[in-house]
ChimeraX commands (.cxc) that place a marker at each C-alpha (Angstrom):
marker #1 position 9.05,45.72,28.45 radius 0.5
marker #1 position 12.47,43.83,28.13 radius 0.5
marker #1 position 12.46,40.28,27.82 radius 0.5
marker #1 position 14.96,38.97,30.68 radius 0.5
marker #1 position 15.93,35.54,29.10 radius 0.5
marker #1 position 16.92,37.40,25.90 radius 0.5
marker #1 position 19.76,39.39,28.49 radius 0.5
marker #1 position 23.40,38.49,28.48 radius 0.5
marker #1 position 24.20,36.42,31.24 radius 0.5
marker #1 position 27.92,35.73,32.18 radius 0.5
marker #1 position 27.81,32.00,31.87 radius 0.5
marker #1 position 26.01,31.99,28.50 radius 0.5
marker #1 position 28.66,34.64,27.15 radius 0.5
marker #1 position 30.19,31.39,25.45 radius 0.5
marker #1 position 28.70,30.80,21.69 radius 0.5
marker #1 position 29.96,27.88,20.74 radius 0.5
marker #1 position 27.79,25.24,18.95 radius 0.5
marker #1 position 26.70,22.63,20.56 radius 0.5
marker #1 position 25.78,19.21,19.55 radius 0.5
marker #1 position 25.18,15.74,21.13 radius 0.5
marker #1 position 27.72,12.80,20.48 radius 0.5
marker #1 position 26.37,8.89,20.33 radius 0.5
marker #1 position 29.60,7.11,22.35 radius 0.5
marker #1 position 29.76,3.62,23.00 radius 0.5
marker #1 position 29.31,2.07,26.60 radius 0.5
marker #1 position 32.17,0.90,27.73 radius 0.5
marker #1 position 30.68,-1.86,29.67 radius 0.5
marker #1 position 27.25,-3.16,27.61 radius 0.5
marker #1 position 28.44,-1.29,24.09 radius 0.5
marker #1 position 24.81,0.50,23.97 radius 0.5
marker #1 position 25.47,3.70,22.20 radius 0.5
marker #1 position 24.80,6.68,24.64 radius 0.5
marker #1 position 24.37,10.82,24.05 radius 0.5
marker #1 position 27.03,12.93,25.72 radius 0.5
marker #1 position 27.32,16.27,24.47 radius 0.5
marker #1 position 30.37,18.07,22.92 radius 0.5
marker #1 position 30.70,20.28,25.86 radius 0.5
marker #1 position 30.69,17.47,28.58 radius 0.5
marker #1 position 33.23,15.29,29.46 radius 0.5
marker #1 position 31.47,12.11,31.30 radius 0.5
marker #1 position 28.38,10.52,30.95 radius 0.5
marker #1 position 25.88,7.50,32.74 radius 0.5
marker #1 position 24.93,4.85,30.26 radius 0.5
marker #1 position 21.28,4.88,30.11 radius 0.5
marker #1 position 21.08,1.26,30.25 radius 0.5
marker #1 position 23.78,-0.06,32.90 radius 0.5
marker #1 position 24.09,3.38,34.22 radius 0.5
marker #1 position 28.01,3.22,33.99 radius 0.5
marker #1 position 29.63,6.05,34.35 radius 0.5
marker #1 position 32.64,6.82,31.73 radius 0.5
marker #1 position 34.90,9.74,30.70 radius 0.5
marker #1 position 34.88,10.82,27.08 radius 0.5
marker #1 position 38.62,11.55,26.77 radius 0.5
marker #1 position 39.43,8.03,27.96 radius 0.5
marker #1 position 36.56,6.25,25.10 radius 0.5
marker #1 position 37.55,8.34,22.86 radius 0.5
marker #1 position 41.61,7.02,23.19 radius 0.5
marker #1 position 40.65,3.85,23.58 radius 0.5
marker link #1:1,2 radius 0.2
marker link #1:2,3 radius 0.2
marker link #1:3,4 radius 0.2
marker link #1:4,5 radius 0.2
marker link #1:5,6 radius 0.2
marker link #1:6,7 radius 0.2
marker link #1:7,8 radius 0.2
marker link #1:8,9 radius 0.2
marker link #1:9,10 radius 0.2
marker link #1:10,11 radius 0.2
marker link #1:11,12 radius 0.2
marker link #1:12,13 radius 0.2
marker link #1:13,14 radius 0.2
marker link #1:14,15 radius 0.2
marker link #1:15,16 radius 0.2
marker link #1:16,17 radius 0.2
marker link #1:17,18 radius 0.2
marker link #1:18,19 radius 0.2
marker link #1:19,20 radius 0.2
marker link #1:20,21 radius 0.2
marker link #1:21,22 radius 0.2
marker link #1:22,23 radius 0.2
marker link #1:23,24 radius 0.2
marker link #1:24,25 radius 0.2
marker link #1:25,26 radius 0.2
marker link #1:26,27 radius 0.2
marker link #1:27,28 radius 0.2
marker link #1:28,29 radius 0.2
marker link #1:29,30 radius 0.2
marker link #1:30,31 radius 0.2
marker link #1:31,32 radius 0.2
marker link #1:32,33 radius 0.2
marker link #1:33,34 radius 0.2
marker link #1:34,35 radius 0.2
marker link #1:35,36 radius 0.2
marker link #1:36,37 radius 0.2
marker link #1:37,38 radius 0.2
marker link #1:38,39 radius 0.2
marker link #1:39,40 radius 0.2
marker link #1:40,41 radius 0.2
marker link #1:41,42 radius 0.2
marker link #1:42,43 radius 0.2
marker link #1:43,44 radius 0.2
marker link #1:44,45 radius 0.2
marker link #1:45,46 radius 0.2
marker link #1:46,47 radius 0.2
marker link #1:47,48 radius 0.2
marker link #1:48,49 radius 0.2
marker link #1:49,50 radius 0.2
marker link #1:50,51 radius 0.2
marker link #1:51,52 radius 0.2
marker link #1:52,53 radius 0.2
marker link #1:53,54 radius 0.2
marker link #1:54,55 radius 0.2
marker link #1:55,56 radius 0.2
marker link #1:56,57 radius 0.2
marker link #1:57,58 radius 0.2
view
């Protein structure tokens, strides 16, 4: 019997790695996991919600 998680689905055709990234809040400075693939995130202790692209040119 085939294993249907093991099948090729069209939205997991992409293989790139992915890893989680420790940004600063914006707001309180608490450092807070967004990974590579995402581009906003909630801090988990103010729950402020920031863009990556716009920390990461700051």
């Amino acid at each position: 019997m085939k294993d249907r998680r093991l099948e090729e689905k069209p939205g997991c055709s992409d293989k790139r790695a992915l890893f989680p990234e420790e940004i600063a809040c914006p707001q309180c400075g608490i450092e807070t996991e967004i990974w590579n693939d995402e581009t906003e995130a909630s801090c988990k202790k103010c729950g402020t919600l920031f863009i990556k692209a716009n920390i990461a040119s700051s």
